[in-house]
N, C-alpha and C positions, 0 to 999 in steps of 0.2 A: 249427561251424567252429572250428577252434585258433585259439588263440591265437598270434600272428606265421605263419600260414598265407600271408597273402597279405604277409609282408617277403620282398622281391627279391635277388635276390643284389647286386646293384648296388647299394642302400641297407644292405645289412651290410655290404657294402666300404667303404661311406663312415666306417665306425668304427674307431680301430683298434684292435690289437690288444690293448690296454688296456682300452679298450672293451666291446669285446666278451667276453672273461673277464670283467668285469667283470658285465656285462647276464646271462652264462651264471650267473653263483655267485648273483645274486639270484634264478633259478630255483631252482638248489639251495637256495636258503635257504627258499625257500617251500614247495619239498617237504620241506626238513627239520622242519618245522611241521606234518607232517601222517603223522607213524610209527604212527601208533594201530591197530587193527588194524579202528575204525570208518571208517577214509579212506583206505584203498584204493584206491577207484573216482579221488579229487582226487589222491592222492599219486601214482598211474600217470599220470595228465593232466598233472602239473608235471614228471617227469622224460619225458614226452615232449617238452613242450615245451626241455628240457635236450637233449634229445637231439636236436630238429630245429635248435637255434641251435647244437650242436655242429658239426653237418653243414654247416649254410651257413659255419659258419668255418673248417672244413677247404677247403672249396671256394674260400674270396677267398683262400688262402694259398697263393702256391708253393712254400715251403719246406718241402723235402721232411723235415726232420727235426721242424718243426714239426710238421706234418702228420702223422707217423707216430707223435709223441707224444701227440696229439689222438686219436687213433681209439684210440689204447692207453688214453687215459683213459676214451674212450668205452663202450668194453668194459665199464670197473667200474660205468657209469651204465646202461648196460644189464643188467648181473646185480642191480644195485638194481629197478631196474624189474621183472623177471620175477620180481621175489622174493615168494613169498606173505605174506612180514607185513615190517614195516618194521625196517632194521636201525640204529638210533641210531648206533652205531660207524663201522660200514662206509660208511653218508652223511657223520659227519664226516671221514672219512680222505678220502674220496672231493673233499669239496669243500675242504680243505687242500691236495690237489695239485692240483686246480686253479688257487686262487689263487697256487699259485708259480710259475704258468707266466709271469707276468712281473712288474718290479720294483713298480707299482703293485698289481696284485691282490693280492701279497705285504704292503703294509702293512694291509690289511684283517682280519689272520688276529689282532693283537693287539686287534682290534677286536669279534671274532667268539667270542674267547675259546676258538678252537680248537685 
């Protein structure tokens, strides 16, 4: 079973949206520890689970321009993921825009050295 399989949409809503970008880029960061072209099999497993807390926080969100910049991010987590070998670059660009999607996740980036 995944990891965060059995979090509920009602217990991601209780985060918020700080939060949760938040909870998301520590996935990213764990696939970003994992580009070798020996970790494959882990580094597909941590941007799914990128991509499933993507998904549950597209869904507690009504806001529709949120939302539509959420799945546009999505996208670039998704081409990571399908990618046959890991891309250094394109994972940091990738979780740099994530972290500016609000003003907290934004102080993290001097931190990340990204």
């Amino acid at each position: 079973m995944t990891q965060h399989a059995s979090l509920s949409v009602e217990r991601w809503a209780s985060f918020s949206l700080d939060q949760q970008v938040l909870m998301i880029a520590n996935e990213m960061n764990r696939a970003g520890k994992l580009l070798g072209p020996q970790d494959e099999p882990r580094r597909r497993t941590a941007y799914e689970r990128v991509l499933n807390l993507t998904d549950l926080t597209v869904r507690v969100h009504a806001r529709a321009t949120l939302r539509r910049e959420l799945l546009r991010w999505r996208d670039l987590v998704a081409q990571l993921y399908v990618a046959l070998q890991g891309d250094p670059a394109r994972h940091a660009a990738a979780l740099r825009c994530l972290l500016r999607f609000t003003p907290a996740a934004s102080e993290q980036l001097r931190h990340l050295g990204i």
